[in-house]
N, CA, C and O atoms as a Tripos MOL2 file, in Angstrom:
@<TRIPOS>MOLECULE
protein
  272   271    68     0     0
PROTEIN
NO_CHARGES

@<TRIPOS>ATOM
      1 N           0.8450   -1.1680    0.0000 N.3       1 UNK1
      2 CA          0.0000    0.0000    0.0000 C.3       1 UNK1
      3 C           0.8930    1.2340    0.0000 C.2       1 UNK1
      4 O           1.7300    1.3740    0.8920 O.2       1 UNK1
      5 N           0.7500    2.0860   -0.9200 N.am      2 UNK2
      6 CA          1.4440    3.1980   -1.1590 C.3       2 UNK2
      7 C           0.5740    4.3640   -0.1070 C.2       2 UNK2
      8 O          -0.6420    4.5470   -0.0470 O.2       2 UNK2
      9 N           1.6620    5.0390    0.6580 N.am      3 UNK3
     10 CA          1.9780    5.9270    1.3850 C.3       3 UNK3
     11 C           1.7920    7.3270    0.9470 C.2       3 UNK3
     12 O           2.9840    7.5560    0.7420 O.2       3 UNK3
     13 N           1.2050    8.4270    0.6510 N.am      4 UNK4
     14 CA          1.2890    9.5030    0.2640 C.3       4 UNK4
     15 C           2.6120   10.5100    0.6360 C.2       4 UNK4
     16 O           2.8190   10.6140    1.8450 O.2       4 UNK4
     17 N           3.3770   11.1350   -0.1100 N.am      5 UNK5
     18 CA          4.9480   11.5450   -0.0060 C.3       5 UNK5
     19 C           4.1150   12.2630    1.4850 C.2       5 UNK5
     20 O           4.3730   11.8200    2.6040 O.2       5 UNK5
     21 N           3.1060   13.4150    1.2630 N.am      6 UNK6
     22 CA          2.7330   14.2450    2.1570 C.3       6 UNK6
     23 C           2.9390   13.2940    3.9460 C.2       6 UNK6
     24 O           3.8450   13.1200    4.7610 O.2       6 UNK6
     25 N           1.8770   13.0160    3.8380 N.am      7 UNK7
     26 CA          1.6390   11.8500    4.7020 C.3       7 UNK7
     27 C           3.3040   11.6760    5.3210 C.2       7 UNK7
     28 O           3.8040   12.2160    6.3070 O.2       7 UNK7
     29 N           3.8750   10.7830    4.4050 N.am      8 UNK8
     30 CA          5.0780   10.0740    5.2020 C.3       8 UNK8
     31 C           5.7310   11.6010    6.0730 C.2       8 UNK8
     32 O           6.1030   11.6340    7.2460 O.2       8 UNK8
     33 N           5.7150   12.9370    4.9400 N.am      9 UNK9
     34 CA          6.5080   14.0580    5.8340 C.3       9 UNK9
     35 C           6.0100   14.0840    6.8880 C.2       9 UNK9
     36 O           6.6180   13.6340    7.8590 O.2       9 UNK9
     37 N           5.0620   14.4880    6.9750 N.am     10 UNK10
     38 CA          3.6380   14.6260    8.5120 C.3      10 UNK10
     39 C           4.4300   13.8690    9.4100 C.2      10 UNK10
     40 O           5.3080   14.3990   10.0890 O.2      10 UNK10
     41 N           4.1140   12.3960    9.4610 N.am     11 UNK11
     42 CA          4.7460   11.1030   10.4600 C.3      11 UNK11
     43 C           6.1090   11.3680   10.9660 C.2      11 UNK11
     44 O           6.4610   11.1810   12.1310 O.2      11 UNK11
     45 N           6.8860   11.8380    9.9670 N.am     12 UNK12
     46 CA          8.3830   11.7060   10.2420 C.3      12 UNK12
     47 C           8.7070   13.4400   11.0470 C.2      12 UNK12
     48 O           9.5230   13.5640   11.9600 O.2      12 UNK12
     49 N           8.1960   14.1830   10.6920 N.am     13 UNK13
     50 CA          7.9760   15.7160   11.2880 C.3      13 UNK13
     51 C           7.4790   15.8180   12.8010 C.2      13 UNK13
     52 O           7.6970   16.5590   13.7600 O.2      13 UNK13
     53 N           6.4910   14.3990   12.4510 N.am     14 UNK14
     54 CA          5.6880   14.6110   14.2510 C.3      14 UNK14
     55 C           6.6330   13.9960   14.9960 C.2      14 UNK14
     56 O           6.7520   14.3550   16.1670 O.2      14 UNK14
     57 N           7.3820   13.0790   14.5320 N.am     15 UNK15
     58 CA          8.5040   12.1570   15.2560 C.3      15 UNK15
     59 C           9.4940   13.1250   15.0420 C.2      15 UNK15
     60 O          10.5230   12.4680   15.1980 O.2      15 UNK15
     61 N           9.7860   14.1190   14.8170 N.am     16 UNK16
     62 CA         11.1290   14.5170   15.3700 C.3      16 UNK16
     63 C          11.8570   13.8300   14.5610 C.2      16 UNK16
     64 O          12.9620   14.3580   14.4290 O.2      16 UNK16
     65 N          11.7060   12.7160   13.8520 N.am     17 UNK17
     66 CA         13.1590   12.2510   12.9500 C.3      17 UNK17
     67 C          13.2950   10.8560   14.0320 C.2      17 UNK17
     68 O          13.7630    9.8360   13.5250 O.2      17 UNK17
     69 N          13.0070   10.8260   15.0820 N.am     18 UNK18
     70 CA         13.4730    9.8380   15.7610 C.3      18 UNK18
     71 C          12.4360    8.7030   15.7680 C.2      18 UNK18
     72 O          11.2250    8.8610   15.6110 O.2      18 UNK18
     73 N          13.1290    7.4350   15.9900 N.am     19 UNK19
     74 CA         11.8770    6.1400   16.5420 C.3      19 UNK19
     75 C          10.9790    6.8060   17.8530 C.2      19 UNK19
     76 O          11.4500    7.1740   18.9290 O.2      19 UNK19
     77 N           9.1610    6.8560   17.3110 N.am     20 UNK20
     78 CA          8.4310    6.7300   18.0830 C.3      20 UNK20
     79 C           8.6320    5.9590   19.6300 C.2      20 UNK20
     80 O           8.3530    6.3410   20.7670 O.2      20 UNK20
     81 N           9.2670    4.6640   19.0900 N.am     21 UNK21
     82 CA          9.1010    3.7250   20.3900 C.3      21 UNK21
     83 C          10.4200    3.9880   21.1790 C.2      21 UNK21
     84 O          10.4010    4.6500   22.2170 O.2      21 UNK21
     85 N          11.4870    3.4910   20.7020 N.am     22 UNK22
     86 CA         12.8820    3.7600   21.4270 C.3      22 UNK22
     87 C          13.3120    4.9870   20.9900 C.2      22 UNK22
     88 O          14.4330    4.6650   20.5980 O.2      22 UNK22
     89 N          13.2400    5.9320   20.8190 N.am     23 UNK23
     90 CA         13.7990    6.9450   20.0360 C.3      23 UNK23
     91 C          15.4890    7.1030   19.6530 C.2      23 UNK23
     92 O          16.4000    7.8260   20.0560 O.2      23 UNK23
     93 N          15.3660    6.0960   18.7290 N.am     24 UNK24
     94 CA         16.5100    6.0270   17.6690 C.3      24 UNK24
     95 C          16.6290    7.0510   16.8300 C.2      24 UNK24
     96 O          15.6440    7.5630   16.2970 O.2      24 UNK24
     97 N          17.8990    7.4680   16.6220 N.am     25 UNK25
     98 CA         17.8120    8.4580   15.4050 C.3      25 UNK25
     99 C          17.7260    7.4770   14.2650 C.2      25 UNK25
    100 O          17.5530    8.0650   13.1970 O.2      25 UNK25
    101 N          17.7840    6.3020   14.1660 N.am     26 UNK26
    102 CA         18.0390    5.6240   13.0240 C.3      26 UNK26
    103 C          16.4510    5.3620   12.5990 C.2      26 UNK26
    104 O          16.3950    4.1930   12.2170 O.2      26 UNK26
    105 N          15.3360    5.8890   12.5260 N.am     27 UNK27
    106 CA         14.1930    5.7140   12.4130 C.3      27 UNK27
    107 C          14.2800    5.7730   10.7860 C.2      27 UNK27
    108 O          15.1630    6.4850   10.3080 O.2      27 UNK27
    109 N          13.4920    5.1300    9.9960 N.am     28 UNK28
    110 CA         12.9540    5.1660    8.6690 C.3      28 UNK28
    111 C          12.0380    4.0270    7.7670 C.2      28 UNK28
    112 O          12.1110    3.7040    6.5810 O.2      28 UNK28
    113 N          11.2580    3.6280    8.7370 N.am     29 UNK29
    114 CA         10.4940    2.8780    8.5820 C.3      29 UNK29
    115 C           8.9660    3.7730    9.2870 C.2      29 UNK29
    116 O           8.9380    4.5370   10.2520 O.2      29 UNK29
    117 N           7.7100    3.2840    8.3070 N.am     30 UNK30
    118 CA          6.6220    3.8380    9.0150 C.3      30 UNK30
    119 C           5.6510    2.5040    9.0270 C.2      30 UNK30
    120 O           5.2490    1.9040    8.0300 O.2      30 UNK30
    121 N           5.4110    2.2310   10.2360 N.am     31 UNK31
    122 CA          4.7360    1.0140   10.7280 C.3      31 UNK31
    123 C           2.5230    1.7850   10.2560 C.2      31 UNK31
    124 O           2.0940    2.9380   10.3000 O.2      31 UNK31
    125 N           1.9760    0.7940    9.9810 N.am     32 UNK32
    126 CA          0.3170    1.0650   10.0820 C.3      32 UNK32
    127 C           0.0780    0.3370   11.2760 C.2      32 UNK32
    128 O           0.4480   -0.7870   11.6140 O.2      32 UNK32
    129 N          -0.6250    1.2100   11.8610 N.am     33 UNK33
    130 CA         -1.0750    0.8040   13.6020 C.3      33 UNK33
    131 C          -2.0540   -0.2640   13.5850 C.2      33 UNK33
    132 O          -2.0870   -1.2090   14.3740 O.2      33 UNK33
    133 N          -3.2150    0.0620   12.1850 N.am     34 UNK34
    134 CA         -3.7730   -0.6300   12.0990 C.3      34 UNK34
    135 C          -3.3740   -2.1880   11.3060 C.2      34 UNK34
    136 O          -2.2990   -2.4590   11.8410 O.2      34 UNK34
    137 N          -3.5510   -2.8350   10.7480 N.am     35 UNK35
    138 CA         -3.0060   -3.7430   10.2230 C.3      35 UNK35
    139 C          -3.3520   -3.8620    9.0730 C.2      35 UNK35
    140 O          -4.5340   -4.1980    8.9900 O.2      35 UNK35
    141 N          -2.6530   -3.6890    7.7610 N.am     36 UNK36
    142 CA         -3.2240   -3.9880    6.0880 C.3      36 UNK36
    143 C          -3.7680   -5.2780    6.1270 C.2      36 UNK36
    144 O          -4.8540   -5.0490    5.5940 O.2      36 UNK36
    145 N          -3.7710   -6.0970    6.3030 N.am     37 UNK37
    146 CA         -3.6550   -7.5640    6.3880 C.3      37 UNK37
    147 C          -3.7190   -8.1450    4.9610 C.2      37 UNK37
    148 O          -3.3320   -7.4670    4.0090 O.2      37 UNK37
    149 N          -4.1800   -9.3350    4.8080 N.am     38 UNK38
    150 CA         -3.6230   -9.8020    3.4910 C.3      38 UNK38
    151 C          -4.3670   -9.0950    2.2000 C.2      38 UNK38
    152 O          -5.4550   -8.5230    2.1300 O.2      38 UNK38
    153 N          -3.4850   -9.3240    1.3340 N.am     39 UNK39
    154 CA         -4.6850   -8.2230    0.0920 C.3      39 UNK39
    155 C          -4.6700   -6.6860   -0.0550 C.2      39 UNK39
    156 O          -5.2400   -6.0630   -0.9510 O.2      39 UNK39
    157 N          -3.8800   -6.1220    1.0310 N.am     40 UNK40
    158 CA         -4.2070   -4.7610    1.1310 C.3      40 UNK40
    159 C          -5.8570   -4.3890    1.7790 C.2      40 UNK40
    160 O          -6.7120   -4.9160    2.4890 O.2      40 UNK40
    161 N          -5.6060   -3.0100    0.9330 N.am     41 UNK41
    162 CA         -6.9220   -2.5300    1.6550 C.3      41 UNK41
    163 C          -7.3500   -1.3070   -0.0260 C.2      41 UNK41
    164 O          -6.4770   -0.5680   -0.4820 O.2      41 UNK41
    165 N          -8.2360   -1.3530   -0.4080 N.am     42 UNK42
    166 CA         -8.9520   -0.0640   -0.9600 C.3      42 UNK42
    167 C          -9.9410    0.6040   -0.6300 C.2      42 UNK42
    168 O         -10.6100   -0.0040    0.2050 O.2      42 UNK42
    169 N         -10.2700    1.3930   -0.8470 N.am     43 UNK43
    170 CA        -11.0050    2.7670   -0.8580 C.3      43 UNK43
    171 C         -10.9090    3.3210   -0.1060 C.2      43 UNK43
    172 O          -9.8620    3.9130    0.1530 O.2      43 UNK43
    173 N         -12.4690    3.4110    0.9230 N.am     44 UNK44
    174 CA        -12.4920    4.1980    2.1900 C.3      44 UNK44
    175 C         -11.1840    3.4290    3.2820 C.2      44 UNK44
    176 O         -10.3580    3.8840    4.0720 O.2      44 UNK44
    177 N         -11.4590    2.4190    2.9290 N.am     45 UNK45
    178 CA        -10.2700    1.4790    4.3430 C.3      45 UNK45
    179 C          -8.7550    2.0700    3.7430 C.2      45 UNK45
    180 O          -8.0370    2.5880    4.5990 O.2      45 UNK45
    181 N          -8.3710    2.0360    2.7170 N.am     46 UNK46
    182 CA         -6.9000    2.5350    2.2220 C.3      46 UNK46
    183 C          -6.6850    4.1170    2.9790 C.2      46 UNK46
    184 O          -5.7240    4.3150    3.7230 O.2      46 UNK46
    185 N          -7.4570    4.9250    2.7540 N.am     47 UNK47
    186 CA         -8.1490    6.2870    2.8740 C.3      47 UNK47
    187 C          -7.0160    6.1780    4.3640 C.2      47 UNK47
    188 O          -5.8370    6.5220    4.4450 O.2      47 UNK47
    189 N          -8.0970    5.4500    5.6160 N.am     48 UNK48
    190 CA         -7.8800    5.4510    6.5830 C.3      48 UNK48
    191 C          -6.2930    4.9090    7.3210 C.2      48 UNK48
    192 O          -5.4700    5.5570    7.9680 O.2      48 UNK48
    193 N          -6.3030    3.7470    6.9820 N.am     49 UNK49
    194 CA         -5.1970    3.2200    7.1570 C.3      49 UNK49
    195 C          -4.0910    3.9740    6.7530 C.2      49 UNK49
    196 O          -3.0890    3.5790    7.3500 O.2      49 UNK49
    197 N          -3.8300    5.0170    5.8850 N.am     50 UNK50
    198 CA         -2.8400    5.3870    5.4360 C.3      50 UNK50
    199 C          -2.9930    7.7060    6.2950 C.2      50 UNK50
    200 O          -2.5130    8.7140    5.7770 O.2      50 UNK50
    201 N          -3.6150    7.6200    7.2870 N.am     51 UNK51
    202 CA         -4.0390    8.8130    8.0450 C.3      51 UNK51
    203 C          -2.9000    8.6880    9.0910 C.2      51 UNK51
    204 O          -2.7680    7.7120    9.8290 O.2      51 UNK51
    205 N          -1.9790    9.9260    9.0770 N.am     52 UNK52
    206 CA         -0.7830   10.1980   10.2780 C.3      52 UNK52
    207 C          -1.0070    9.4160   11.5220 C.2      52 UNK52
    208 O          -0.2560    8.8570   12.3210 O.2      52 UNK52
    209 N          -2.3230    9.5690   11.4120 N.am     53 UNK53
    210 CA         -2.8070    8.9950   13.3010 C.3      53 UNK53
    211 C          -3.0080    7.3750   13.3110 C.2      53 UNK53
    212 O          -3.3380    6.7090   14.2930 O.2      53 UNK53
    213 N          -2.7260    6.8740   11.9520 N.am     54 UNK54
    214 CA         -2.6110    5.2820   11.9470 C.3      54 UNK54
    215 C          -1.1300    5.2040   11.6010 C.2      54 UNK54
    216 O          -0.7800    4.0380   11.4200 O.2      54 UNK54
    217 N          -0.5120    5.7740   11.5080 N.am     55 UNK55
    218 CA          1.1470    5.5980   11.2790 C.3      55 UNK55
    219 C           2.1050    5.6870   12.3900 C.2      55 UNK55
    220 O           1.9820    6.6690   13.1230 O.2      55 UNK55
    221 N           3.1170    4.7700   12.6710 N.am     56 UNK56
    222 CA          4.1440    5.3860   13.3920 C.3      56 UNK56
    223 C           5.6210    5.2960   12.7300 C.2      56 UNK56
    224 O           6.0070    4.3220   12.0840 O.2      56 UNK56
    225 N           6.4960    6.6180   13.0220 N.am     57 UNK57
    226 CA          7.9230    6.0420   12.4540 C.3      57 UNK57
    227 C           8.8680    5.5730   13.4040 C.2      57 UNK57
    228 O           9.2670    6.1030   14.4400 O.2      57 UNK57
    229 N           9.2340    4.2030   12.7340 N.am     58 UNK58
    230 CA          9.8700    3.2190   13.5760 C.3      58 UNK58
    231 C          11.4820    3.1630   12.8680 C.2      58 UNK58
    232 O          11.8340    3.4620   11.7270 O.2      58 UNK58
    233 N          12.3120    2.6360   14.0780 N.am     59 UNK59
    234 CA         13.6070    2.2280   13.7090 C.3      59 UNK59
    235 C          13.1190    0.4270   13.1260 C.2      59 UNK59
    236 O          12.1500   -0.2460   13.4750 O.2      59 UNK59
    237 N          14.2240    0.0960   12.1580 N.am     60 UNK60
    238 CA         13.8860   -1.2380   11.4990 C.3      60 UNK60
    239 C          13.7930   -2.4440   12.7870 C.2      60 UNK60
    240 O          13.2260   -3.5300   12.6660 O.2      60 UNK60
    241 N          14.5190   -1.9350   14.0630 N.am     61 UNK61
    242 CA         14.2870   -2.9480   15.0780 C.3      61 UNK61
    243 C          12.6640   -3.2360   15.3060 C.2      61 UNK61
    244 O          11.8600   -4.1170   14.9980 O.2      61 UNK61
    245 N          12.6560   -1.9290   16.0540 N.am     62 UNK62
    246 CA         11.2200   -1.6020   16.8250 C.3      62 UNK62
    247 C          10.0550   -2.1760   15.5640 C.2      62 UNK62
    248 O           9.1480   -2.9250   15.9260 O.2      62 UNK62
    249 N          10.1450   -1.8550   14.4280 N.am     63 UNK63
    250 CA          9.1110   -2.3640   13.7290 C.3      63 UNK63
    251 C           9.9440   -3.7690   12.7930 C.2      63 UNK63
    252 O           9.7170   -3.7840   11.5840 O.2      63 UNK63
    253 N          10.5000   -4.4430   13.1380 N.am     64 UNK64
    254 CA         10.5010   -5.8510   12.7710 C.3      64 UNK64
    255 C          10.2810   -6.5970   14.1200 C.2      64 UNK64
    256 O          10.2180   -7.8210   14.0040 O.2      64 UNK64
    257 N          10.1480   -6.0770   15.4110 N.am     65 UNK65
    258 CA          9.3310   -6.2240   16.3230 C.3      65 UNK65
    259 C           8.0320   -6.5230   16.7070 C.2      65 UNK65
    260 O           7.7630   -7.3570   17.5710 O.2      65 UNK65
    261 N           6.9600   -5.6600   15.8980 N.am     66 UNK66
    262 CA          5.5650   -5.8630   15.1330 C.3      66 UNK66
    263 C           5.4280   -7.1320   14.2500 C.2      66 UNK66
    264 O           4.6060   -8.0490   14.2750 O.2      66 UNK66
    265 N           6.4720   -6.8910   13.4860 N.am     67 UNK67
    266 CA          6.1560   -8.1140   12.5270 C.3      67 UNK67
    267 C           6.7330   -9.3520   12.6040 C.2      67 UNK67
    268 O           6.9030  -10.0250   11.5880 O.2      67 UNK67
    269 N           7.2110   -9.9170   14.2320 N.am     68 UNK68
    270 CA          7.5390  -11.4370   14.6410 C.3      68 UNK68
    271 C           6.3320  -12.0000   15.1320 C.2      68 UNK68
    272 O           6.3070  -13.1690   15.5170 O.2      68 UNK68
@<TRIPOS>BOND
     1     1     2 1
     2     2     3 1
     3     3     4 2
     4     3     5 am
     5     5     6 1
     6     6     7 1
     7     7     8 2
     8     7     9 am
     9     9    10 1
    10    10    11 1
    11    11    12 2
    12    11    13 am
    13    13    14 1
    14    14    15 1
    15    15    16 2
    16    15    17 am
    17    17    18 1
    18    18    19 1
    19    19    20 2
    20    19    21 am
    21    21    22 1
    22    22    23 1
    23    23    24 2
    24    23    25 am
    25    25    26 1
    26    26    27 1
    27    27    28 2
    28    27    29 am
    29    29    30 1
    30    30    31 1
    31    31    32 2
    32    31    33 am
    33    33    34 1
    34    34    35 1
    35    35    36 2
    36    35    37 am
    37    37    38 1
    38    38    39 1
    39    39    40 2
    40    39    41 am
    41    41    42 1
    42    42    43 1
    43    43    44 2
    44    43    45 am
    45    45    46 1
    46    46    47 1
    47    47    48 2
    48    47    49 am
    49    49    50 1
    50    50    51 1
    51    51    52 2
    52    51    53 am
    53    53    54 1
    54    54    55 1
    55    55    56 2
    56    55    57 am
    57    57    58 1
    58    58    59 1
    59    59    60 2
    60    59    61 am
    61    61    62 1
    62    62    63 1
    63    63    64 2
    64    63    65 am
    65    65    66 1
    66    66    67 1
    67    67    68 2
    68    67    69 am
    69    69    70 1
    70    70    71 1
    71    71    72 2
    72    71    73 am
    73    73    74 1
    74    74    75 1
    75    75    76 2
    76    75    77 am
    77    77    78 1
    78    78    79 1
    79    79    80 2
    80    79    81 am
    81    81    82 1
    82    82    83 1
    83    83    84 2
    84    83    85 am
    85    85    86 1
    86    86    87 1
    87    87    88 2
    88    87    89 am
    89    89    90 1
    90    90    91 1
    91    91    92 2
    92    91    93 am
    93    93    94 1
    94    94    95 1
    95    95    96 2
    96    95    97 am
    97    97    98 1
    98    98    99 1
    99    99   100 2
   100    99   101 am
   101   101   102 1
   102   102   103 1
   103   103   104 2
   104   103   105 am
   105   105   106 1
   106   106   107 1
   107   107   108 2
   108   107   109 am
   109   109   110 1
   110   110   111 1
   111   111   112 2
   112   111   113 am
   113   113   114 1
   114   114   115 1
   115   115   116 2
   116   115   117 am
   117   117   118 1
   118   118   119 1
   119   119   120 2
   120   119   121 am
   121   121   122 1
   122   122   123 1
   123   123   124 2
   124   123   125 am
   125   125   126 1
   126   126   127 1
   127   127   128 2
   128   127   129 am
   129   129   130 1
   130   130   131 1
   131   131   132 2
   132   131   133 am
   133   133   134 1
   134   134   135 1
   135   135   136 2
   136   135   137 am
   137   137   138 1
   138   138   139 1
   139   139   140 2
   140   139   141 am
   141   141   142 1
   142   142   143 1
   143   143   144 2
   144   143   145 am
   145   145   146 1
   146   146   147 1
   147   147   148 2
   148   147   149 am
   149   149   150 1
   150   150   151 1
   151   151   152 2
   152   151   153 am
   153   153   154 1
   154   154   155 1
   155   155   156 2
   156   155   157 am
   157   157   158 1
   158   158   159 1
   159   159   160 2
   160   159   161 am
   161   161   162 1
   162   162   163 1
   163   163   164 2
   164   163   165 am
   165   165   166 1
   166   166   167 1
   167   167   168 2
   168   167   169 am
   169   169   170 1
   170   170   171 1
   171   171   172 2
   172   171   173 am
   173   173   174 1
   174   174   175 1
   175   175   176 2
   176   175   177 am
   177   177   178 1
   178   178   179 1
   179   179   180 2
   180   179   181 am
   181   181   182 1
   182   182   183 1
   183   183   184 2
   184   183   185 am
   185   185   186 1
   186   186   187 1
   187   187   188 2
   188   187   189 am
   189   189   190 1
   190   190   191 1
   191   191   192 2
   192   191   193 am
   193   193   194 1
   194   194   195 1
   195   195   196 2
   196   195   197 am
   197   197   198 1
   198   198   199 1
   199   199   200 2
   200   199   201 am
   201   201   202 1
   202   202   203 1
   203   203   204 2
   204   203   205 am
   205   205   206 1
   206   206   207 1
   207   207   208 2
   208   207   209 am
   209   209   210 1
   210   210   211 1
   211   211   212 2
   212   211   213 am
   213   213   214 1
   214   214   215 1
   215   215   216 2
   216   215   217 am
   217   217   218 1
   218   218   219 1
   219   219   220 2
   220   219   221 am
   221   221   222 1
   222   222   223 1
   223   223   224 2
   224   223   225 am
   225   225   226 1
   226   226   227 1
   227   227   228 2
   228   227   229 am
   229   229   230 1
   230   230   231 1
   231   231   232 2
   232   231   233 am
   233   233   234 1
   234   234   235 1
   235   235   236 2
   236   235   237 am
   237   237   238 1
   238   238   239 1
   239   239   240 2
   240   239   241 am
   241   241   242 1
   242   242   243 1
   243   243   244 2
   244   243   245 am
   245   245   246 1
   246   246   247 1
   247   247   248 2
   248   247   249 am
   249   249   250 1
   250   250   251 1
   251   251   252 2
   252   251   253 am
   253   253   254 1
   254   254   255 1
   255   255   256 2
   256   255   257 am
   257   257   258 1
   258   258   259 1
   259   259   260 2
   260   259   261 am
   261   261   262 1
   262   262   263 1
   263   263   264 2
   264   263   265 am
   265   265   266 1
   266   266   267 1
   267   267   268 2
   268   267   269 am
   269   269   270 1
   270   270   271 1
   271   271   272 2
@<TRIPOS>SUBSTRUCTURE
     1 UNK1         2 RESIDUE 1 A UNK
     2 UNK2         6 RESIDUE 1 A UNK
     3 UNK3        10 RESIDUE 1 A UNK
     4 UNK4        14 RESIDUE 1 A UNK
     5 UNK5        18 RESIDUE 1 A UNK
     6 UNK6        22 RESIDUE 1 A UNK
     7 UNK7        26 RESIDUE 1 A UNK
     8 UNK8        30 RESIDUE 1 A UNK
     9 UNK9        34 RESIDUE 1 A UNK
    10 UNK10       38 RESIDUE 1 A UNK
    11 UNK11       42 RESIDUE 1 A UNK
    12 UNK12       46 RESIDUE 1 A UNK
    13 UNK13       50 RESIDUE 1 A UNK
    14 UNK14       54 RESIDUE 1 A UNK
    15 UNK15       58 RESIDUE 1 A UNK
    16 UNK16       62 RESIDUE 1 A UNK
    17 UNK17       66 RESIDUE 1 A UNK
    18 UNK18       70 RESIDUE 1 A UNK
    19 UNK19       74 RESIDUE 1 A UNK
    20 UNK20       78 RESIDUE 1 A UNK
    21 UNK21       82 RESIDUE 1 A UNK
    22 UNK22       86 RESIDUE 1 A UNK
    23 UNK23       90 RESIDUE 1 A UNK
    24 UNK24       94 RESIDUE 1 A UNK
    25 UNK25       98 RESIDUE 1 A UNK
    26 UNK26      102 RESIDUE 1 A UNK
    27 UNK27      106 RESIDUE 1 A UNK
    28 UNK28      110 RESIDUE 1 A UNK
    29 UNK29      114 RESIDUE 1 A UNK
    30 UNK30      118 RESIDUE 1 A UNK
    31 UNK31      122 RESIDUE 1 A UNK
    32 UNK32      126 RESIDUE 1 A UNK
    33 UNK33      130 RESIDUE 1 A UNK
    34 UNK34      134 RESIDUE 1 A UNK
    35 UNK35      138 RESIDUE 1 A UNK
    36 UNK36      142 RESIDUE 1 A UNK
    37 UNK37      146 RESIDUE 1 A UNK
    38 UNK38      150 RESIDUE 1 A UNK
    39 UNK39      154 RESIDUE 1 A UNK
    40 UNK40      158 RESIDUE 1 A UNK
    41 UNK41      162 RESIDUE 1 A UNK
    42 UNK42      166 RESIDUE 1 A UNK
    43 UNK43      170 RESIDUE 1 A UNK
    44 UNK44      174 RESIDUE 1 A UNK
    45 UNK45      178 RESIDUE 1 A UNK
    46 UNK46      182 RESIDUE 1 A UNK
    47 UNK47      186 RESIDUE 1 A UNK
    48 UNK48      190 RESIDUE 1 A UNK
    49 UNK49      194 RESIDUE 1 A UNK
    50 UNK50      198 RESIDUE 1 A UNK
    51 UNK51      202 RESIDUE 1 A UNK
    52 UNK52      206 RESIDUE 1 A UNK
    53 UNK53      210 RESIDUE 1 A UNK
    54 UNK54      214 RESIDUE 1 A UNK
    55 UNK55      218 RESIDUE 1 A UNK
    56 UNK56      222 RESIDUE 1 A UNK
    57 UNK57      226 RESIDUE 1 A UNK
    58 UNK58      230 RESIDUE 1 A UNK
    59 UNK59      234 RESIDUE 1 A UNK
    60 UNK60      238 RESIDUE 1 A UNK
    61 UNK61      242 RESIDUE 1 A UNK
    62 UNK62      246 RESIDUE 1 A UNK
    63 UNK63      250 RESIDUE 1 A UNK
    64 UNK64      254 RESIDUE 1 A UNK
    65 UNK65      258 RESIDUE 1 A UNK
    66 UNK66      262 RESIDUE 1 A UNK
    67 UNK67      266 RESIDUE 1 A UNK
    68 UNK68      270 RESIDUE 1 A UNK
């Protein structure tokens, strides 16, 4: 699921540049809070899922963390 450029600035601006969770400067990953799950998602659900307030920016730890 593609990310809007806007969007990703927003996430990474509200984070300071750093990991949300540990605050790494090495952050550059943006985790969906909610979960795409298989298939993706379109329309209204893409819409949502892809909203600053469903995003976090993660260091590759912290969010390959999520995804064990």
């Amino acid at each position: 699921m593609r990310i809007p450029q806007a969007t990703r600035d927003a996430v990474k601006a509200r984070s300071g540049g750093v990991c949300e969770r540990c605050h790494s400067q090495m952050a550059n990953h943006l985790h969906h809070r909610e979960r795409v799950g298989m298939g993706g998602a379109g329309g209204e659900r893409a819409i949502r899922l892809n909203q600053p307030g469903n995003l976090e920016h993660l260091c590759w730890r912290c969010h390959g963390r999520e995804h064990t």
